[in-house]
MARSE-721443 format. One line per field, with one value per residue (C-alpha): residue number from 1; residue in three letters; x, y, z. Coordinates in pm, 1 decimal, decimal comma, padded with zeros to 6 digits, always signed. Each point is the difference from the previous one (the first is absolute). Layout:
<sites>
guti = c(NUM | ...)
tivex = c(ALA | ...)
X = c(X | ...)
Y = c(Y | ...)
Z = c(Z | ...)
</sites>
This chain:
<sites>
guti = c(1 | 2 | 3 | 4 | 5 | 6 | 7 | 8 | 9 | 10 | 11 | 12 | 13 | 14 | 15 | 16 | 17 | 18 | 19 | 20 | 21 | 22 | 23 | 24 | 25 | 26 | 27 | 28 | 29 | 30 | 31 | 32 | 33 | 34 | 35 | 36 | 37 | 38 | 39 | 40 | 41 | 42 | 43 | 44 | 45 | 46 | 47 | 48 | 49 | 50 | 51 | 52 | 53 | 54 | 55 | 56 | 57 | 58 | 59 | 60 | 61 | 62 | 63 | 64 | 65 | 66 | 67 | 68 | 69 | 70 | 71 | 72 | 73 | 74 | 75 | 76 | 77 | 78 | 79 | 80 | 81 | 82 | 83 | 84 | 85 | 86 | 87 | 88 | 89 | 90 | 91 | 92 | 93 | 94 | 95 | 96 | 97 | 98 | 99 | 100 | 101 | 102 | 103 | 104 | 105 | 106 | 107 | 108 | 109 | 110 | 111 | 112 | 113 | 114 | 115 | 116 | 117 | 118 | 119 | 120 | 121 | 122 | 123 | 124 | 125 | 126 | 127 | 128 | 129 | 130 | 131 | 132 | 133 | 134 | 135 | 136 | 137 | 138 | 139 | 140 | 141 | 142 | 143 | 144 | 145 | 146 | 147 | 148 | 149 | 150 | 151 | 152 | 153 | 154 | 155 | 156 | 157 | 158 | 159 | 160 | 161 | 162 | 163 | 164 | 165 | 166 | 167 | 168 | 169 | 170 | 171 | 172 | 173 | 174 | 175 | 176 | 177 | 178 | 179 | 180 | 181 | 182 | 183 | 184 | 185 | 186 | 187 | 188 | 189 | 190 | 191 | 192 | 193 | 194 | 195 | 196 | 197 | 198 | 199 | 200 | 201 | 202 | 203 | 204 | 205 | 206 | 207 | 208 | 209 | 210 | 211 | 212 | 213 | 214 | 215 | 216 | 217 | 218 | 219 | 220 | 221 | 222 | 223 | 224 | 225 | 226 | 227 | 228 | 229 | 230 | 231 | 232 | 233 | 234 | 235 | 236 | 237 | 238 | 239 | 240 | 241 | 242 | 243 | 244 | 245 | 246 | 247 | 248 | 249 | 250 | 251 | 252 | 253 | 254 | 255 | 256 | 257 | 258 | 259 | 260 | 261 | 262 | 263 | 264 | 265 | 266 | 267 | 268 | 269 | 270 | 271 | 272 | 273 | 274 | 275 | 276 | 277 | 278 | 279 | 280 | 281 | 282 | 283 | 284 | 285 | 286 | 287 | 288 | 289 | 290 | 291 | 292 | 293 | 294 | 295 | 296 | 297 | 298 | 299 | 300 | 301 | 302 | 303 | 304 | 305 | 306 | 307 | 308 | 309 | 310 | 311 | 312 | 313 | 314 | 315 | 316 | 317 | 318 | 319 | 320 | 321 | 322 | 323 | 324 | 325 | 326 | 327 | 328 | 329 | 330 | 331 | 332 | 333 | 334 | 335 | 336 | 337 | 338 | 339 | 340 | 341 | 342 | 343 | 344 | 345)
tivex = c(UNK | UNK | UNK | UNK | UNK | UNK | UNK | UNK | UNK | UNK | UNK | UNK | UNK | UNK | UNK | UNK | UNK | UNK | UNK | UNK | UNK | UNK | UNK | UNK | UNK | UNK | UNK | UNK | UNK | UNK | UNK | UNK | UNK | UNK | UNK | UNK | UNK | UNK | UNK | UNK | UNK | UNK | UNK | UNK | UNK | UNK | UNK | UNK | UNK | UNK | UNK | UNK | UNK | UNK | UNK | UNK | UNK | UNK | UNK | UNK | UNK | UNK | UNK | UNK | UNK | UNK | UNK | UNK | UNK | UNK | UNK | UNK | UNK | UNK | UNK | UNK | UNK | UNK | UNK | UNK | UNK | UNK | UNK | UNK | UNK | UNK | UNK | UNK | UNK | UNK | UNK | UNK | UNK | UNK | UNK | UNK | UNK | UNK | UNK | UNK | UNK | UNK | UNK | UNK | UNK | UNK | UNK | UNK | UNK | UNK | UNK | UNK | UNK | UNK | UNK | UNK | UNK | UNK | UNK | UNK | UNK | UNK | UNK | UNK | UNK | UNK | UNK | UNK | UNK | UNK | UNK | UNK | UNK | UNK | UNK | UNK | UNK | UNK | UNK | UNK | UNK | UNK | UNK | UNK | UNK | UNK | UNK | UNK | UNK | UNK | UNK | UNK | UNK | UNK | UNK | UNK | UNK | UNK | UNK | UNK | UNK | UNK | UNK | UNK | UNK | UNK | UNK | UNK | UNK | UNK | UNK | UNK | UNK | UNK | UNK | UNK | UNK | UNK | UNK | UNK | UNK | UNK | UNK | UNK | UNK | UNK | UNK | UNK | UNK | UNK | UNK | UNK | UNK | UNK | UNK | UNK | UNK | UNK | UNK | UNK | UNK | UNK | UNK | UNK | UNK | UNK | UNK | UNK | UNK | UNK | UNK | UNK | UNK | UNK | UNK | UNK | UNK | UNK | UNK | UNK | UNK | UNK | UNK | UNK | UNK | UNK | UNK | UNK | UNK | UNK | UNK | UNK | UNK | UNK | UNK | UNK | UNK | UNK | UNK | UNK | UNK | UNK | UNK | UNK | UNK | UNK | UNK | UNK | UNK | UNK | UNK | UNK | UNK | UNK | UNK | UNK | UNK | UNK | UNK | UNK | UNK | UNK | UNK | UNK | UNK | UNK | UNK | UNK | UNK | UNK | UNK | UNK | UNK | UNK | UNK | UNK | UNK | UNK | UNK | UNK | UNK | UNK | UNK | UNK | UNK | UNK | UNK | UNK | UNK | UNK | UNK | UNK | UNK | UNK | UNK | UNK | UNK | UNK | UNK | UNK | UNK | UNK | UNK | UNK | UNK | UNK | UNK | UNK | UNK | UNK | UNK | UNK | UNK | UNK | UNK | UNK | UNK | UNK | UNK | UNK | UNK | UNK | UNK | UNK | UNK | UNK | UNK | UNK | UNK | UNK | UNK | UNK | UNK | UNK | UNK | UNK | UNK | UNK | UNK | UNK | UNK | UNK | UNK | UNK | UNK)
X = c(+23929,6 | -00103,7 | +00120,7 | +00259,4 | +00320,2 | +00300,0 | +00348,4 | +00348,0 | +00120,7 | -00291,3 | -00234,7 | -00377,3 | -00083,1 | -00301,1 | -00302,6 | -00172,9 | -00415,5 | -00099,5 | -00167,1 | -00344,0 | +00024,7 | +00071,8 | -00306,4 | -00211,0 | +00128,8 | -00083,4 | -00379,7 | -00016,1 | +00101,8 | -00284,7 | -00245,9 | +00036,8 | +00049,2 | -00378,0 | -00169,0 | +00101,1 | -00077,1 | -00332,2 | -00045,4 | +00123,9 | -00289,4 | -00248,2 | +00039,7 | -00025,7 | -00287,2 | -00228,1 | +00140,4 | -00146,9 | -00328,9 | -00089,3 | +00101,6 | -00261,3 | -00260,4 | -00009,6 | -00034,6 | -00393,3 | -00165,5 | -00170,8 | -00390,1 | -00157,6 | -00117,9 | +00345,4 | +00124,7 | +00319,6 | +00370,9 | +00099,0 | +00357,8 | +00222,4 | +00065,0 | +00277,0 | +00207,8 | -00164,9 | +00151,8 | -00126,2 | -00155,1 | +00143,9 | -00130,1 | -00350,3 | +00135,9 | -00309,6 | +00033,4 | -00177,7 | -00215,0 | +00040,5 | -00202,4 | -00254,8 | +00076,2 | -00240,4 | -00161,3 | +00082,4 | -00330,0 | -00167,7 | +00181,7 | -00244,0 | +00011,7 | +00058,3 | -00272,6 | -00039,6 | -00052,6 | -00110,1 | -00027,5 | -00112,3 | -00151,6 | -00023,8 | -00195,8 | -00243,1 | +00153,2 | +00098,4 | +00040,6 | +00159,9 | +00072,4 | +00078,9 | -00062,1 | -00275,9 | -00220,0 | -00011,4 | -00130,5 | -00036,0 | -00081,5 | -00082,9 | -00125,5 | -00268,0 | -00311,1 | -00267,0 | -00282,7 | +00083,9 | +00220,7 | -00006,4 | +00311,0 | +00017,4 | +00264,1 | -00062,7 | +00209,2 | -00069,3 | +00098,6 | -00010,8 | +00172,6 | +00042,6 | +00075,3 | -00249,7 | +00049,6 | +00140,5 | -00262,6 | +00048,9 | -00054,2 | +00204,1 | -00114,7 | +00211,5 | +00265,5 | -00078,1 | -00281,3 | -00320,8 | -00181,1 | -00273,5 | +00240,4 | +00327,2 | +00058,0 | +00241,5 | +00019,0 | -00058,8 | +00370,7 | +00127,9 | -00155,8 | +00107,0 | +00346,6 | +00026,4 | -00134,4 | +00226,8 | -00285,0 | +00013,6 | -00326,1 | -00312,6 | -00280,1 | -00216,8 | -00232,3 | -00341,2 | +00161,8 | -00159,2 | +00158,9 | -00268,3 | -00288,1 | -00144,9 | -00147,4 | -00040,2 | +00223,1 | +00372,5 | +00132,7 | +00441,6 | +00205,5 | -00288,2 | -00042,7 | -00302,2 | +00012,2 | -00337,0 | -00300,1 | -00278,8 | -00209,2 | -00099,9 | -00007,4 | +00144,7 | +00382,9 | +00255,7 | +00182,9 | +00297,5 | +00120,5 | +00313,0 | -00058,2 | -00047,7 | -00395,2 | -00171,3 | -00357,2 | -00245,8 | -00203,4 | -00262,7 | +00155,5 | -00331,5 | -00024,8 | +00409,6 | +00017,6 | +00370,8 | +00088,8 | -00070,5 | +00113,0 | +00340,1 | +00038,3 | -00028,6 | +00327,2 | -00134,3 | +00304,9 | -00125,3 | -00321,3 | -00036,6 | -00292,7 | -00095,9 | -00181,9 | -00247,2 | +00010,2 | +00129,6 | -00068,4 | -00155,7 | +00040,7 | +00039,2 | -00298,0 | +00021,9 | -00264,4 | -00310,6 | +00041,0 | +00300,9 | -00044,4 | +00307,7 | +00058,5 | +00248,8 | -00180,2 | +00141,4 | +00364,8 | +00291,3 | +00334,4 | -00118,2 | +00170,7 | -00141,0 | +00093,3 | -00137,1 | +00019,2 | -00029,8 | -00125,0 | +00317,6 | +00101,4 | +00208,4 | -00043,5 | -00012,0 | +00092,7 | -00121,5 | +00102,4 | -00188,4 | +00157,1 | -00223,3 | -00060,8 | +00272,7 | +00012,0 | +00154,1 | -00252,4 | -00396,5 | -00037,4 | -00254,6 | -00371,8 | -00100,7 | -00201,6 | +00287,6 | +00253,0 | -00247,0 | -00039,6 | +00374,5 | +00101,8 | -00265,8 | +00141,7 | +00360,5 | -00132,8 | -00062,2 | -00337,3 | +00021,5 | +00113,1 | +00035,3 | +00025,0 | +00271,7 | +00099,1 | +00040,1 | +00065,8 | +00312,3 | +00050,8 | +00018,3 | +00363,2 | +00217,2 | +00369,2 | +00234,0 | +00356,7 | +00083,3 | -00222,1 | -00332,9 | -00080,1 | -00380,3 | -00053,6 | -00186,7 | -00161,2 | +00055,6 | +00228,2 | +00321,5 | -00143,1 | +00059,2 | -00240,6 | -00217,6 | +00142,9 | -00203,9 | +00000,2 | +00051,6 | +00131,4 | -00094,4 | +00379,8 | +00195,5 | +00297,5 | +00355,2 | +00094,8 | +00157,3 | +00270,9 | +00077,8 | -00072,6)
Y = c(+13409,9 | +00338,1 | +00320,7 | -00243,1 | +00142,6 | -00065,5 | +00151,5 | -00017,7 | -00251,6 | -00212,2 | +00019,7 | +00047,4 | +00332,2 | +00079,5 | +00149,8 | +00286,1 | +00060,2 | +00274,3 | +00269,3 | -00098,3 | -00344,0 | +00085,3 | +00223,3 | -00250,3 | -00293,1 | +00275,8 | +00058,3 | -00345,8 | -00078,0 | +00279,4 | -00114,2 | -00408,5 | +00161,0 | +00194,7 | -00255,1 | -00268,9 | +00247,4 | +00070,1 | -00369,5 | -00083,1 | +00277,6 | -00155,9 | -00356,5 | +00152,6 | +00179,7 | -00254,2 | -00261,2 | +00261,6 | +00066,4 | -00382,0 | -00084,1 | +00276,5 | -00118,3 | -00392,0 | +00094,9 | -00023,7 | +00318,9 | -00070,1 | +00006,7 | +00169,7 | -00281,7 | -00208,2 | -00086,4 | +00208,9 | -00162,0 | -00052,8 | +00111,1 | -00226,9 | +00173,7 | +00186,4 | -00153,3 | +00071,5 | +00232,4 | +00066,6 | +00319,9 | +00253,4 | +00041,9 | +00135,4 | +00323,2 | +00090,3 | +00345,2 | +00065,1 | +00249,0 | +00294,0 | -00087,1 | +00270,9 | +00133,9 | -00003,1 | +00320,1 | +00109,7 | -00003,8 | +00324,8 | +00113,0 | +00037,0 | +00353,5 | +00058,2 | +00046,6 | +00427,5 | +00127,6 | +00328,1 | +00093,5 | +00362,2 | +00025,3 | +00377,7 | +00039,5 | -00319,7 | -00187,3 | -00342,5 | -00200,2 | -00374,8 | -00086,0 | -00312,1 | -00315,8 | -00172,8 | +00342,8 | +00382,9 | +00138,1 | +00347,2 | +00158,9 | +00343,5 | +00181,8 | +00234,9 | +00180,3 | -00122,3 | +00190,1 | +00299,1 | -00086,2 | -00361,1 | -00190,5 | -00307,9 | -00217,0 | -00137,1 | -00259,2 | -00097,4 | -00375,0 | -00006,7 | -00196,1 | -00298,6 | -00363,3 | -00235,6 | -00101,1 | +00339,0 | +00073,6 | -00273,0 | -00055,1 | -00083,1 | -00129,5 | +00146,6 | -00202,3 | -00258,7 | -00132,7 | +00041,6 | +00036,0 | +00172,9 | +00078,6 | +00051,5 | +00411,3 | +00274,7 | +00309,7 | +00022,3 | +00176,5 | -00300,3 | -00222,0 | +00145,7 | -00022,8 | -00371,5 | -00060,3 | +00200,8 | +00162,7 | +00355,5 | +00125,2 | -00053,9 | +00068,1 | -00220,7 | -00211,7 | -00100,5 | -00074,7 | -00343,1 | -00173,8 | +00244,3 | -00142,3 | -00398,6 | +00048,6 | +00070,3 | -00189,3 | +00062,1 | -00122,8 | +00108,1 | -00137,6 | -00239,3 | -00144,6 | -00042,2 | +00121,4 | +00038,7 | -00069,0 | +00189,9 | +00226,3 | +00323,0 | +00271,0 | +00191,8 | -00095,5 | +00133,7 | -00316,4 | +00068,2 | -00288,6 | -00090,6 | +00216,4 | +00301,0 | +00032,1 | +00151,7 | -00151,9 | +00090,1 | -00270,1 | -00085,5 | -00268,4 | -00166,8 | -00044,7 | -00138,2 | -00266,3 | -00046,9 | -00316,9 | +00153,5 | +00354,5 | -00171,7 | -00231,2 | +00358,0 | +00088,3 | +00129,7 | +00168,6 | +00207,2 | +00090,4 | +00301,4 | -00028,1 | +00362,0 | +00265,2 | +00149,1 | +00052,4 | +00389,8 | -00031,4 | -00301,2 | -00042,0 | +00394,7 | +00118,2 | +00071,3 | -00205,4 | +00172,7 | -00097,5 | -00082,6 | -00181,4 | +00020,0 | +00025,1 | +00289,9 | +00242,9 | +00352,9 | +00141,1 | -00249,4 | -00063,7 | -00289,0 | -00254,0 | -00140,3 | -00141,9 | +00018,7 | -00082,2 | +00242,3 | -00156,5 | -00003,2 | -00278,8 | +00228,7 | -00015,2 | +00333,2 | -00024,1 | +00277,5 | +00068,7 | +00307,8 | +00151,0 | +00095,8 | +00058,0 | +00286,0 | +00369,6 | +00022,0 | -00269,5 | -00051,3 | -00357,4 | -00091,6 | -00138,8 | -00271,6 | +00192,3 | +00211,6 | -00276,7 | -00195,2 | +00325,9 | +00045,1 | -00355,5 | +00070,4 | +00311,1 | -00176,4 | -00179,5 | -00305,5 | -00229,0 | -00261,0 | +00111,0 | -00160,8 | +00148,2 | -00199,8 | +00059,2 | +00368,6 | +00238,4 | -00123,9 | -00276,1 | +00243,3 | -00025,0 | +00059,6 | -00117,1 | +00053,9 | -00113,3 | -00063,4 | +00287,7 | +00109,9 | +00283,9 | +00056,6 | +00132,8 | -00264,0 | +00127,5 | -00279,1 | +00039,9 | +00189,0 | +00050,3 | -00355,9 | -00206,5 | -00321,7 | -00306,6 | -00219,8 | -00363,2 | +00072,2 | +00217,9 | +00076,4 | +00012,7 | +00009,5 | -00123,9 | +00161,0 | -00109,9 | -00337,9 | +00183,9 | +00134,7 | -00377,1)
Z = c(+03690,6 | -00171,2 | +00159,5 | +00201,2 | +00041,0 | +00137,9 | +00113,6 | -00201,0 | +00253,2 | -00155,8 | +00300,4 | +00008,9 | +00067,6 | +00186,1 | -00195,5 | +00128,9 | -00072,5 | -00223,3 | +00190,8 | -00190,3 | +00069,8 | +00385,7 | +00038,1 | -00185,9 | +00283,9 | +00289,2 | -00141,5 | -00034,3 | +00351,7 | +00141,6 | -00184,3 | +00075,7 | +00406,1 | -00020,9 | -00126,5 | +00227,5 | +00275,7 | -00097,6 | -00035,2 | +00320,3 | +00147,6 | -00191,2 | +00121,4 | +00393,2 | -00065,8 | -00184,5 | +00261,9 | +00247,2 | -00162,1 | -00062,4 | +00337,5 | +00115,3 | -00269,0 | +00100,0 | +00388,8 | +00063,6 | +00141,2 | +00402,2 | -00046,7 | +00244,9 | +00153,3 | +00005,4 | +00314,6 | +00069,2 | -00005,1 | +00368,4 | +00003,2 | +00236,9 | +00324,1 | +00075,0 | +00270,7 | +00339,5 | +00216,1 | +00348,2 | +00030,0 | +00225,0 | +00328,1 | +00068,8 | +00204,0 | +00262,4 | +00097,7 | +00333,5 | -00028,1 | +00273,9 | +00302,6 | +00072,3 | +00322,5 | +00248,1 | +00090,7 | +00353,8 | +00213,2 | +00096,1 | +00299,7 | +00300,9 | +00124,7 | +00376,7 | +00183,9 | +00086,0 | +00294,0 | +00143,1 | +00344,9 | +00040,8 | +00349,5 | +00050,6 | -00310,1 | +00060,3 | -00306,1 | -00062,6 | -00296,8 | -00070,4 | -00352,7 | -00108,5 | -00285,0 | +00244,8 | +00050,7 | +00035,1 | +00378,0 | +00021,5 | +00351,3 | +00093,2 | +00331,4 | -00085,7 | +00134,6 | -00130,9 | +00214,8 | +00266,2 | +00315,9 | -00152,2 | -00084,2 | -00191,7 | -00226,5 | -00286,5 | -00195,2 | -00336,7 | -00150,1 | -00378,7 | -00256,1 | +00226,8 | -00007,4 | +00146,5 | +00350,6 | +00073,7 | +00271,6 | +00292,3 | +00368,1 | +00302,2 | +00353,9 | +00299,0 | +00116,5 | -00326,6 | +00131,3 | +00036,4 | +00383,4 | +00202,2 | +00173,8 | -00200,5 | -00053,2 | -00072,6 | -00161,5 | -00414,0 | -00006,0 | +00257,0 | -00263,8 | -00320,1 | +00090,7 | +00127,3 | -00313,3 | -00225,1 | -00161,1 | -00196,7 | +00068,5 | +00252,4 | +00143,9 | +00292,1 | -00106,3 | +00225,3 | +00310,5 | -00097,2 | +00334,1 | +00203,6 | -00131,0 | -00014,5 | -00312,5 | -00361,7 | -00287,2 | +00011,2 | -00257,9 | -00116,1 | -00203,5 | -00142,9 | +00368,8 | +00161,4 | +00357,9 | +00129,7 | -00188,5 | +00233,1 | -00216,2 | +00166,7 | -00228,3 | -00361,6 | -00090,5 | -00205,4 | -00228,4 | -00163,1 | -00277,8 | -00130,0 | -00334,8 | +00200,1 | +00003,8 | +00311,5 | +00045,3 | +00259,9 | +00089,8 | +00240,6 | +00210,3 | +00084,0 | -00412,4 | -00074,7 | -00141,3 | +00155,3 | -00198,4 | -00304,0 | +00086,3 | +00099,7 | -00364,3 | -00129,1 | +00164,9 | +00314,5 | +00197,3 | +00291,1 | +00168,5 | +00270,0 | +00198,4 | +00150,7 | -00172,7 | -00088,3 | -00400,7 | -00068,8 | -00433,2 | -00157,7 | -00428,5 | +00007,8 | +00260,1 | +00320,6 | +00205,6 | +00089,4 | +00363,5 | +00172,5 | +00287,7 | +00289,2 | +00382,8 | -00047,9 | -00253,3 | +00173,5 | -00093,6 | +00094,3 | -00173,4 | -00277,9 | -00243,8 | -00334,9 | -00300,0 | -00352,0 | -00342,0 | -00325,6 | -00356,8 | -00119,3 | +00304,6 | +00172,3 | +00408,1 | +00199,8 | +00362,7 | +00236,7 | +00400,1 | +00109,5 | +00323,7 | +00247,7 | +00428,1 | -00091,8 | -00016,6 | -00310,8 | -00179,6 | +00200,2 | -00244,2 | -00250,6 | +00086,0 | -00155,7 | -00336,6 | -00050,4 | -00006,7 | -00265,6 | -00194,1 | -00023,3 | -00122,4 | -00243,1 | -00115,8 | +00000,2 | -00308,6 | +00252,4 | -00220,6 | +00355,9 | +00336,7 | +00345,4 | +00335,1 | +00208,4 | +00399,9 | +00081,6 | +00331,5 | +00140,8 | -00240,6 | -00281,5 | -00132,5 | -00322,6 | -00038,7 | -00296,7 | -00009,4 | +00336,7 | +00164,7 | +00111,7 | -00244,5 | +00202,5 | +00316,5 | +00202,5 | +00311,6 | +00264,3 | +00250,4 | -00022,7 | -00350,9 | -00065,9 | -00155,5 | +00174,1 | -00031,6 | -00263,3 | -00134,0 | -00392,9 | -00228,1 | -00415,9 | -00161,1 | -00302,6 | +00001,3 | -00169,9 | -00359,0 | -00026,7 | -00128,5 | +00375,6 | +00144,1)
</sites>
């Protein structure tokens, strides 16, 4: 009981630690609290380390751990975005057909998507009148036919302008006045009319190609497989593949109002009326008619019906100056034509 003491009542009183003996307990105390700290570390890390050691290390070659799956869950939606239609391009607008109507100056002109015609009254020679109308850039089966009254007859006539407007067509000229003679081929719109070989004809086919064939040589079949359209039996030649015959044979060689038809290299067709029997235009013999398709660029040329057959119509008019009666021209039994654009049908 050393250092005990007690009060005067006889009681125990407490004993208090010298201040040595406290800051001895307090080092104490620090020093048994570090080291089981740094104990307690120790332990966690070498439990950590040997845990890493004993784990084996994946070879290369070691097939890998499949990990279980997660739960499935459905996969959102597969959101197909359309992808802006490409509008479709507006087709190329036809242009209207053009016309031009200029009678006091002798010009003409129809423009359209099917073909170009270009018509002018000029003088090609003195006191000689003639029109000319070009066709260029044009669609095949431009250049037709059409029989008076629909039909075709030795006897079935009217005029080429009587004609061209039953038949709603833009432009003509007559044809052979095929319904006065009994023979020669006619052949239009790839039907055979007469088969009666007599002399040189102009064929037209469905491509636009003018031939000029001896009709006692045709070989129709064949000539018609090759898209055979029209024939015109009349003639004589005026320019054959760019020459103009060294004899031209007809039963009218002296001035008289004429009509012919030719084709350039380029396939455009050149239509000529020459005026004639009138003070203001004498007409065209036969040579000079042949010399001026030539020199209209014409490589093949045919002479059709002339004198008072001779006739040009545009548009709803005469635009020549036929010399039949009352300045009128003779009726006939077929035209050449072109039709308006479809766009005017």
């Amino acid at each position: 009981m050393l250092h005990t003491r007690f009060t005067s009542q006889g009681r125990r009183r407490p004993s208090h630690m010298r201040p040595q003996q406290c800051g001895a307990l307090f080092a104490a105390v620090l020093l048994s609290g570090g080291f089981l700290f740094a104990l307690f570390r120790y332990m966690v890390v070498w439990d950590v380390h040997a845990a890493v050691q004993s784990s084996p290390s994946p070879s290369p070659s070691a097939t890998p751990v499949v990990l279980s799956s997660p739960p499935s869950v459905s996969p959102a939606p597969t959101v197909l975005v359309a992808e802006a239609a490409t509008p479709t391009p507006s087709p190329t607008p036809i242009p209207e057909p053009i016309l031009l109507s200029d009678a006091e100056n002798g010009l003409w002109s129809y423009s359209c998507a099917e073909y170009q015609l270009e018509i002018e009254r000029t003088q090609p020679l003195n006191n000689v009148v003639a029109t000319v109308a070009v066709l260029s850039d044009y669609a095949p089966g431009t250049v037709t036919s059409a029989f008076a009254e629909g039909q075709y007859g030795l006897n079935v006539r009217a005029r080429t302008s009587d004609i061209a407007q039953s038949a709603g067509v833009l432009f003509a000229i007559n044809g052979d006045y095929c319904g006065y003679r009994s023979d020669g081929i006619i052949v239009r719109g790839g039907e055979v009319y007469r088969n009666k070989p007599a002399r040189c004809m102009m064929a037209i086919y469905s491509d636009g190609r003018m031939e000029l064939v001896e009709e006692s040589e045709a070989d129709l079949d064949a000539m018609l497989a090759d898209g055979l359209q029209d024939t015109y039996s009349f003639g004589p030649v005026l320019v054959e593949d760019g020459q103009v015959p060294e004899h031209i044979s007809t039963d009218v060689p002296s001035d008289n109002p004429r009509t012919a038809v030719g084709q350039r290299e380029d396939g455009s067709f050149v239509f000529v009326v020459v005026d004639g029997r009138q003070s203001a235009s004498e007409g065209m013999d036969i040579h000079e008619l042949a010399e001026y398709m030539l020199s209209l660029g014409c490589v093949n040329a045919y002479n059709l019906d002339g004198g008072m057959t001779s006739c040009m119509y545009f548009n709803g008019e005469v635009i020549s100056s036929p010399c039949g009666t009352a300045g009128r021209e003779r009726t006939v039994s077929d035209i050449l034509c072109i039709y308006p654009s479809a766009q005017e049908s």
